[in-house]
N, CA, C and O of each residue as an XYZ file, in Angstrom:
468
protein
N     120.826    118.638     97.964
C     119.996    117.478     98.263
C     120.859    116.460     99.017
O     122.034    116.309     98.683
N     120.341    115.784     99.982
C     121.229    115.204    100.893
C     121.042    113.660    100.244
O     119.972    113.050    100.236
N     122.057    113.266     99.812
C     122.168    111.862     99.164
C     121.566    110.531     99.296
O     121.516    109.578     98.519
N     121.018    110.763    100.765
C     120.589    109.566    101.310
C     119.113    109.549    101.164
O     118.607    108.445    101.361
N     118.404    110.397    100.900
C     117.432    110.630    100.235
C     116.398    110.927     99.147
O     115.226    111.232     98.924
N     117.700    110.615     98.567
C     116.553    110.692     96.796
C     115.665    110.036     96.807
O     114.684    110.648     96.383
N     115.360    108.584     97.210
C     114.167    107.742     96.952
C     113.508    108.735     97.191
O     113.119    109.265     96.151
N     113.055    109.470     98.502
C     112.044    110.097     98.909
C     111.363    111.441     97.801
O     110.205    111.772     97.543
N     112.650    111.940     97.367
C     112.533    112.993     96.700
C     111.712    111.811     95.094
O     110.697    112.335     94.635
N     112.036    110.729     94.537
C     111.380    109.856     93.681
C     110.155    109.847     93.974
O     109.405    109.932     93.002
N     109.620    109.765     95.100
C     108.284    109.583     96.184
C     107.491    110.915     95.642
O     106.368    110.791     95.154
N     107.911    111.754     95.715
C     107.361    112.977     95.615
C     106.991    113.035     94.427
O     105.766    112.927     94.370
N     107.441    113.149     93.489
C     107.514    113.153     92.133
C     106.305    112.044     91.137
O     105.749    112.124     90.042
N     106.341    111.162     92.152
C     105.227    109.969     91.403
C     104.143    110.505     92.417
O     102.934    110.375     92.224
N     104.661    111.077     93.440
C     102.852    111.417     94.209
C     102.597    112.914     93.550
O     101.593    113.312     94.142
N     102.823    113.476     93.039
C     102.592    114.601     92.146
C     102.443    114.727     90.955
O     102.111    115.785     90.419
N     102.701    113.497     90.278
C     102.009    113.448     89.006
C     100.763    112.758     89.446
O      99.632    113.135     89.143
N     101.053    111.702     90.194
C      99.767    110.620     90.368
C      98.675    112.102     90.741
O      97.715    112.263     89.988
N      98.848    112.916     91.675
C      97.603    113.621     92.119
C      97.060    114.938     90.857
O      95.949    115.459     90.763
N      98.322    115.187     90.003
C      97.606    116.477     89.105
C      97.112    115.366     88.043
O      96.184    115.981     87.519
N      97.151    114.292     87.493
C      96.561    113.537     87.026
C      94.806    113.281     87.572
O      93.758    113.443     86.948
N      95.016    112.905     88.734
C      93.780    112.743     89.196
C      92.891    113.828     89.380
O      91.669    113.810     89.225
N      93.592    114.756     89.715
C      92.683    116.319     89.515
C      92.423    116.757     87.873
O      91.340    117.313     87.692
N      93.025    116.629     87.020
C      92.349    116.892     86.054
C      92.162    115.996     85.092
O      91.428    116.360     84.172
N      92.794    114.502     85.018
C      92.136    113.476     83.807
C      91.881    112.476     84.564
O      92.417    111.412     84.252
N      91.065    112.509     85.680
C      91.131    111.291     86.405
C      90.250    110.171     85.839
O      89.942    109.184     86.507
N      89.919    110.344     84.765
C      88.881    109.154     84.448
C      89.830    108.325     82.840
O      89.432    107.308     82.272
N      90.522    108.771     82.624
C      91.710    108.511     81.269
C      92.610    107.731     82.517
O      92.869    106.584     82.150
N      93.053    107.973     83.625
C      93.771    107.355     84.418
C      93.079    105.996     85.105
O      93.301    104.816     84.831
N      92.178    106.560     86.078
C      92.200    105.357     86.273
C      91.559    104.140     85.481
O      91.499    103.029     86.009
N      91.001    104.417     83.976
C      90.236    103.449     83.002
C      91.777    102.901     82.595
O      91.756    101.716     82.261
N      92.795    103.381     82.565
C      94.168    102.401     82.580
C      94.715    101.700     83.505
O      95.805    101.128     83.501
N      93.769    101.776     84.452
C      94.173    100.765     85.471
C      92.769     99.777     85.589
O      92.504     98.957     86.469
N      92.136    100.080     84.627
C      90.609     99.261     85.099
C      89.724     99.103     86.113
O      89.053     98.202     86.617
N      89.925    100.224     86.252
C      88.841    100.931     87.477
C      87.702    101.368     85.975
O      87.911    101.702     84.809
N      86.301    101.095     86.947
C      85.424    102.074     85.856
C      85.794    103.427     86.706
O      86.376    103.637     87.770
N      84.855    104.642     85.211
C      85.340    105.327     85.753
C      84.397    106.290     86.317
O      83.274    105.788     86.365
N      84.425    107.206     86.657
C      83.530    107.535     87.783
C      83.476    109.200     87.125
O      84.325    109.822     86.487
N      81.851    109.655     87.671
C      82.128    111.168     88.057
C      81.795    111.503     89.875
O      80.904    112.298     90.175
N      82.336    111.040     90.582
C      81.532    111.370     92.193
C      82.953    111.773     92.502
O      83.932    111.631     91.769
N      82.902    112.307     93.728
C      84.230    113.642     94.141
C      84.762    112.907     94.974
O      85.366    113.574     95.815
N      84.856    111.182     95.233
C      86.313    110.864     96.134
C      87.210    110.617     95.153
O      88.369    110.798     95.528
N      87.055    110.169     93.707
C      88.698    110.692     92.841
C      89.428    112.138     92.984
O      90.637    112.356     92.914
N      88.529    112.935     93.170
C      89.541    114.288     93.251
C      90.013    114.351     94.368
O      91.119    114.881     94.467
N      89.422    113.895     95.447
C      90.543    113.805     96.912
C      91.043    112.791     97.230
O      91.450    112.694     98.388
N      91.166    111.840     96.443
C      92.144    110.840     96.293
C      93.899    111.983     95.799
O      95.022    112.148     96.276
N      93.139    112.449     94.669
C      93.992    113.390     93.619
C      94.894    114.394     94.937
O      96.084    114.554     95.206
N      93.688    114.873     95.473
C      94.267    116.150     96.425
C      95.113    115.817     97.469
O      96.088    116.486     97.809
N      94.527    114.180     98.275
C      95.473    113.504     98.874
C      96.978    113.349     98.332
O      97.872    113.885     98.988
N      97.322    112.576     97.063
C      98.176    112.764     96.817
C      99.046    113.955     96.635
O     100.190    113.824     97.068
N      98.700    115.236     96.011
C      99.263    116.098     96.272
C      99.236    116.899     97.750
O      99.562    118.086     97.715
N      99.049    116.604     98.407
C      99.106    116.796     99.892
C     100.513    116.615    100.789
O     101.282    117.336    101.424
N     100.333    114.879    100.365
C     101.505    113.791    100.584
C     102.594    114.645     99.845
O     103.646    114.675    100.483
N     102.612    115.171     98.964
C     104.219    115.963     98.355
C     104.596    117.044     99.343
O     105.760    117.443     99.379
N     103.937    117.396     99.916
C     104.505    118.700    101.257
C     105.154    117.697    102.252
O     106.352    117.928    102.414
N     104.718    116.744    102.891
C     104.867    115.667    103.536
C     106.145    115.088    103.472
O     106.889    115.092    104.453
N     106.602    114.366    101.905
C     107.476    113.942    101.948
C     109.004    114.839    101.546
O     110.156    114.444    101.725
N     108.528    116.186    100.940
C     109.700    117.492    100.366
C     110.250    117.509    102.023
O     111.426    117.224    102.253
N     109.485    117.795    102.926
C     109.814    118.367    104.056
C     110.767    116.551    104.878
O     111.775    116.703    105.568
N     110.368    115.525    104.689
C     110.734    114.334    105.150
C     112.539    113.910    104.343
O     113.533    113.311    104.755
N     112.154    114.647    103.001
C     113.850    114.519    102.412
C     114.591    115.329    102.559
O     115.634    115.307    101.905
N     114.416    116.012    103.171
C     115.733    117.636    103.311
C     115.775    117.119    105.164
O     116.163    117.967    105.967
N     115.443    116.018    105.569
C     115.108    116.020    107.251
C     116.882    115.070    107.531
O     117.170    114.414    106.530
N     117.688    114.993    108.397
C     118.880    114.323    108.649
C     118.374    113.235    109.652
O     119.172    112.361    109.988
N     116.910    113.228    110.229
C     116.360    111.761    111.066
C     115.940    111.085    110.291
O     115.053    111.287    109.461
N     116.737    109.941    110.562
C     116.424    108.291    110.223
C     115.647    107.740    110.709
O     115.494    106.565    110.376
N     114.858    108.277    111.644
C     113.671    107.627    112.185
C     112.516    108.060    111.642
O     111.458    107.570    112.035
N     112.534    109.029    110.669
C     111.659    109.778    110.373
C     111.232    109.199    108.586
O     110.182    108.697    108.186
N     112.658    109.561    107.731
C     112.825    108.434    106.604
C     112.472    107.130    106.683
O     112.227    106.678    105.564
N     112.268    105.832    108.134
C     112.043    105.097    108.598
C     110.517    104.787    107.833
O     110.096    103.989    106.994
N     110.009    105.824    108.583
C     108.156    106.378    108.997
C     107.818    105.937    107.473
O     107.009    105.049    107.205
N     108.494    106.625    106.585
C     108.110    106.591    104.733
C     108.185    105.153    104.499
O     107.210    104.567    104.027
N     109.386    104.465    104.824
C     109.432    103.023    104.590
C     108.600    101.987    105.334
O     108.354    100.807    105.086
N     108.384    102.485    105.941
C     107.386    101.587    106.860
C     105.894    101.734    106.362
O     105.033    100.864    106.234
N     105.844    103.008    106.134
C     104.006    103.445    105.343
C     104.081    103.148    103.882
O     103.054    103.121    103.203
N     105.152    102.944    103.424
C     105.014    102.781    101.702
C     105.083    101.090    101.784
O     104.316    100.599    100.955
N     105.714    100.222    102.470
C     105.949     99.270    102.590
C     104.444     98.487    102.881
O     104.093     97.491    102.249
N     103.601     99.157    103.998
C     102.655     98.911    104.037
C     101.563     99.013    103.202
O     100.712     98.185    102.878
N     101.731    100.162    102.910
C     100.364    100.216    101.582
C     100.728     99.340     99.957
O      99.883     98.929     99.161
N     102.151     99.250     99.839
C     102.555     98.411     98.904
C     101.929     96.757     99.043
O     101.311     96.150     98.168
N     102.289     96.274    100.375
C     101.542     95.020    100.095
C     100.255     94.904    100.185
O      99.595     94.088     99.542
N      99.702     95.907    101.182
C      98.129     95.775    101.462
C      97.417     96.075     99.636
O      96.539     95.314     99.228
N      97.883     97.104     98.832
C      97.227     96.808     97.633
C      97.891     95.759     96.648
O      97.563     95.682     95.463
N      98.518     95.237     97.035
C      98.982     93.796     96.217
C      97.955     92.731     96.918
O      97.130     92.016     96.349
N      98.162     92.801     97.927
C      96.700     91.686     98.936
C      95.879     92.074     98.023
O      95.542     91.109     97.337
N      95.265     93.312     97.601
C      93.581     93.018     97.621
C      93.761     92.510     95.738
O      92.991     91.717     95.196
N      94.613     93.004     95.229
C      94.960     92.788     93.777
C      95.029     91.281     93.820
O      94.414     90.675     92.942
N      95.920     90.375     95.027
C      96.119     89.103     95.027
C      94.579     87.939     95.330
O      94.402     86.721     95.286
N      93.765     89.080     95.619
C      92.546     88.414     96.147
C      91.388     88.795     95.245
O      90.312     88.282     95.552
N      91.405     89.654     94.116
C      90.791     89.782     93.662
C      89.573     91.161     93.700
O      88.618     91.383     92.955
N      90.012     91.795     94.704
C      89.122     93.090     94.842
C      89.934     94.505     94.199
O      89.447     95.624     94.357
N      91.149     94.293     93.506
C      91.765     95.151     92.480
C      92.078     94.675     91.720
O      91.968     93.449     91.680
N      92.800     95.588     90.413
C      92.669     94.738     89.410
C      94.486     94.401     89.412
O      95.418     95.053     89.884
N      94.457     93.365     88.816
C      96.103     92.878     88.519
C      97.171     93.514     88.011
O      98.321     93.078     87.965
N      96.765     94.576     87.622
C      97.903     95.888     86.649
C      98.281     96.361     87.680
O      99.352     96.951     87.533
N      97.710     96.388     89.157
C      98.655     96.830     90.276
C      99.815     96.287     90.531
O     100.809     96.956     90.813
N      99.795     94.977     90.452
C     101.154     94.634     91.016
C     102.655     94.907     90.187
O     103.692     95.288     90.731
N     102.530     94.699     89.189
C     104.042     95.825     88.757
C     103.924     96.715     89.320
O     104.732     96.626     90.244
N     103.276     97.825     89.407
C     103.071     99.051     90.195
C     103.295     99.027     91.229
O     103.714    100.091     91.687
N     103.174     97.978     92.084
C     103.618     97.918     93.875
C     105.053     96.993     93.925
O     105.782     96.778     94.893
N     105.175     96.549     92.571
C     106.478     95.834     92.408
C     107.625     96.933     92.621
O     108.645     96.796     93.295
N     107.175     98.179     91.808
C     108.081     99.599     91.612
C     108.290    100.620     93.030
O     109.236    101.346     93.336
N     106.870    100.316     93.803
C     106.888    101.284     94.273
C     107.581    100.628     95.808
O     108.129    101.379     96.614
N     107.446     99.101     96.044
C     108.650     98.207     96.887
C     109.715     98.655     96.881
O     110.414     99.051     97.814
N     109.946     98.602     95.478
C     111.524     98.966     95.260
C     111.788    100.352     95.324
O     112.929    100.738     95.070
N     110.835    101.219     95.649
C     111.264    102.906     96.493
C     111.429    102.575     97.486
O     112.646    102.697     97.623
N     110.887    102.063     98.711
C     110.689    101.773     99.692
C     112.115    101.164    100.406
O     112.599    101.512    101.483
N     112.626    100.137     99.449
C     113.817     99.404     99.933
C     114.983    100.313     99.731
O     115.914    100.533    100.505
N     114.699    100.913     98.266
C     115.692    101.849     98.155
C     116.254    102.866     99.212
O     117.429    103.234     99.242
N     114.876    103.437    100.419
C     114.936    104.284    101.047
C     115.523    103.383    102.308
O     116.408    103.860    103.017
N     115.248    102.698    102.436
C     115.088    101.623    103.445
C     117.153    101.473    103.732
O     117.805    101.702    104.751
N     117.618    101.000    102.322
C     118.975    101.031    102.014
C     119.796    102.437    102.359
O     120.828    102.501    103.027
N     119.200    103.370    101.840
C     119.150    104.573    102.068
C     120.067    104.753    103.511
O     121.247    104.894    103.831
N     119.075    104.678    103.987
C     118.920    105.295    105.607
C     120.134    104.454    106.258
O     120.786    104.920    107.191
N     120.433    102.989    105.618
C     121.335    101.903    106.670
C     123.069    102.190    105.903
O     124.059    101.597    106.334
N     123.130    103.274    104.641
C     124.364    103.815    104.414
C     124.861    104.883    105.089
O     125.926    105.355    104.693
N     124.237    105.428    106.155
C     124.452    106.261    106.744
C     124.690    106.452    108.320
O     124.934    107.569    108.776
């Protein structure tokens, strides 16, 4: 494993539980985040999305471009604040933001990552 990349390989790991979660207890999950909970089929491809994203990023941490590790920090960075926005505004619920507090701090980690090298 090439050192400068573990965050990513961390990445993987929370997007692969997050998605076999959502494929098979997705309504125990997201009722802990205070979502109601649903039976209609965009939770399971939410689910499938996430496990998708794990081919994505396995193949992005074994990669030696920094422009590419970049790409992760820049898209996690983004979706980190955009669901803190809607959490900050009121169209999610507030248990997100530790959660985007954690998942920042992958982001920077990778971010750090990439500028030791």
């Amino acid at each position: 494993m090439i050192k400068s990349y573990k965050s990513i390989y961390v990445q993987m790991v929370m997007s692969f539980v997050s998605g076999v979660l959502l494929l098979t207890i997705p309504n125990k999950l997201i009722s802990l985040l205070g979502i109601k909970q649903t039976e209609e089929i965009w939770i399971y491809g939410i689910g499938l999305m996430a496990l998708t994203l794990c081919f994505y990023y396995y193949q992005m941490a074994k990669t030696t471009d920094k422009k590419v590790v970049m790409g992760t920090v820049y898209g996690r960075l983004f979706f980190t604040m955009t669901i803190a926005i809607l959490a900050i505004i009121g169209k999610a619920p507030l248990i997100f933001l530790p959660l985007q507090i954690f998942e920042f701090s992958l982001a920077i980690w990778g971010w750090r990552e990439t500028k030791q090298h």
